[in-house]
MIBA-839723 format. One line per 2 residues: their letters; for each residue x, y, z of C-alpha. Coordinates in steps of 0.25 Angstrom, whole numbers, plus 5000, padded with zeros to 4 digits. Example, Ala and Ser with C-alpha at 12.3 -4.5 7.8 and 13.67 -1.06 7.14 Angstrom:
AS> 5049/4982/5031 | 5055/4996/5029
***
This chain:
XX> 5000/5000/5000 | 5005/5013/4997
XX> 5007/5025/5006 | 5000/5038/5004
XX> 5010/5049/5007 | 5002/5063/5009
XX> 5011/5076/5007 | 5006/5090/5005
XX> 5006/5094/4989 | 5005/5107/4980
XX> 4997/5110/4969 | 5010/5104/4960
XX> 5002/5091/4961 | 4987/5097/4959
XX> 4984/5091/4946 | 4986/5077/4952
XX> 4978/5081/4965 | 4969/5085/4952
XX> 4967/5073/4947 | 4966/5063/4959
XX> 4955/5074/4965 | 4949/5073/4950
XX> 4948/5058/4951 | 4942/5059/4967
XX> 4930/5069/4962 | 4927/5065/4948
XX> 4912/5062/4947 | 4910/5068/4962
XX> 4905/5081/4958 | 4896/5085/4947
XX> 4907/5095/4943 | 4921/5090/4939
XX> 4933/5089/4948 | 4942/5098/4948
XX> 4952/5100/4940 | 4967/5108/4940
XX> 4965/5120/4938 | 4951/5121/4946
XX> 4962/5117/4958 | 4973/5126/4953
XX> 4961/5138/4953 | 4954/5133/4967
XX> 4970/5132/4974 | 4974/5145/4965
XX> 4971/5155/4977 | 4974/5147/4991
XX> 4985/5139/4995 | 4982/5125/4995
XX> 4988/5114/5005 | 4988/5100/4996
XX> 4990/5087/5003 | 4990/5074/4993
XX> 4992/5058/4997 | 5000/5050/4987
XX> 5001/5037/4986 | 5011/5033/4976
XX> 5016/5046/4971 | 4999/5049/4968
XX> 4992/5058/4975 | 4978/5051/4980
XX> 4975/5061/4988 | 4975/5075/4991
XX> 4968/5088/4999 | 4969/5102/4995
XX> 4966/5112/5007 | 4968/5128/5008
XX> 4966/5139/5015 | 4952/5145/5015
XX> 4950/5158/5025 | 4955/5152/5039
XX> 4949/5138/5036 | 4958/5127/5030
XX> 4949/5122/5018 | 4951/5107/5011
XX> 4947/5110/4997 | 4949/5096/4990
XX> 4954/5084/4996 | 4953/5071/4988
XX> 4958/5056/4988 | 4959/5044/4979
XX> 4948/5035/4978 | 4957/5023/4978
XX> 4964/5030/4990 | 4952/5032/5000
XX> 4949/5028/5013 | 4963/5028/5019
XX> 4965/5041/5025 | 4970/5050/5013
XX> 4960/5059/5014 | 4960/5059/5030
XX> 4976/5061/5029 | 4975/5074/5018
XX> 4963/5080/5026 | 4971/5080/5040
XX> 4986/5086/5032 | 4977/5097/5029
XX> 4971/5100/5040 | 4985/5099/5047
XX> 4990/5109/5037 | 4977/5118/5041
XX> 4981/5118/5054 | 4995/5119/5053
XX> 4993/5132/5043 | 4983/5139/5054
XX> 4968/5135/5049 | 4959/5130/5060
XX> 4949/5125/5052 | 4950/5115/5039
XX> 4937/5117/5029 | 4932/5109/5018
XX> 4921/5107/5008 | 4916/5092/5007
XX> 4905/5090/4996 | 4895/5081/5000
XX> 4898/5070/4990 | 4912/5070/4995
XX> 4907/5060/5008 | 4920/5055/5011
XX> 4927/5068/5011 | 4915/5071/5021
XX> 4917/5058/5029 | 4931/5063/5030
XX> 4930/5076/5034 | 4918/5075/5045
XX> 4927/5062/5051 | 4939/5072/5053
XX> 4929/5082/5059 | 4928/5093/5051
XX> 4913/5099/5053 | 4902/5103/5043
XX> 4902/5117/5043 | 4892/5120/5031
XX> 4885/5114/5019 | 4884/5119/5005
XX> 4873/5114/4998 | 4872/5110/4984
XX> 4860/5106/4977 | 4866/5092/4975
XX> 4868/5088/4989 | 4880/5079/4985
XX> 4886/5093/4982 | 4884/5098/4997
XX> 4897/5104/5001 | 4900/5102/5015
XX> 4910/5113/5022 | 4917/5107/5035
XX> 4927/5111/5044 | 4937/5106/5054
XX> 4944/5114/5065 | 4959/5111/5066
***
């Protein structure tokens, strides 16, 4: 079994992160993923904090974070579906609430749609608490904002 070696990355190696995050949420949404350059214009103006997991020199997972106002806000974090359920996401979620911390935030945000349940699973397990809903005439669409105090 190989081991999955997490590092901090820049936006050098976006267009892989592109493509693996391409494969995660194609067919999720009714609109396309995104592709590079709507990253390169969402990441144009912050300065974001990207952690990946490799597993044999290829990234399977990664979470893109940055500063919004005082909160720490996770923008997109996705992993491999063949490499699931063994604590990537877990792992890449808790390097960026350390780096939150470590850089003066309090409080980590993000934005889980309600399609996305395990994202959701995840989040709630680790604590963070739902803070608001934004509703969407499809209900699988449903954004829902939570927050955890670190």
């Amino acid at each position: 079994m190989s081991h999955i070696k997490y590092s901090q990355s820049t936006l050098e190696r976006l267009p892989e992160i592109v493509s693996l995050n391409h494969s995660i949420f194609d067919g999720m949404y009714e609109n396309p993923p995104y592709n590079l350059e709507d990253y390169q214009r969402k990441l144009h103006d912050v300065k974001p904090i990207i952690y990946i997991a490799e597993k044999d020199g290829k990234i399977i997972g990664d979470i893109i974070s940055f500063a919004k106002g005082n909160e720490w806000y996770i923008w997109i974090l996705g992993v491999s579906r063949d490499n699931r359920q063994q604590g990537v996401a877990n792992t890449l979620l808790e390097l960026q609430e350390k780096y939150a911390k470590e850089h003066g935030h309090n409080k980590v945000t993000v934005k889980v749609y309600n399609i996305s349940k395990e994202m959701l699973r995840l989040v709630i397990k680790k604590n963070y608490e739902i803070e608001d809903v934004e509703k969407h005439d499809n209900t699988k669409h449903n954004a829902i904002l939570l927050g955890l105090s670190i």
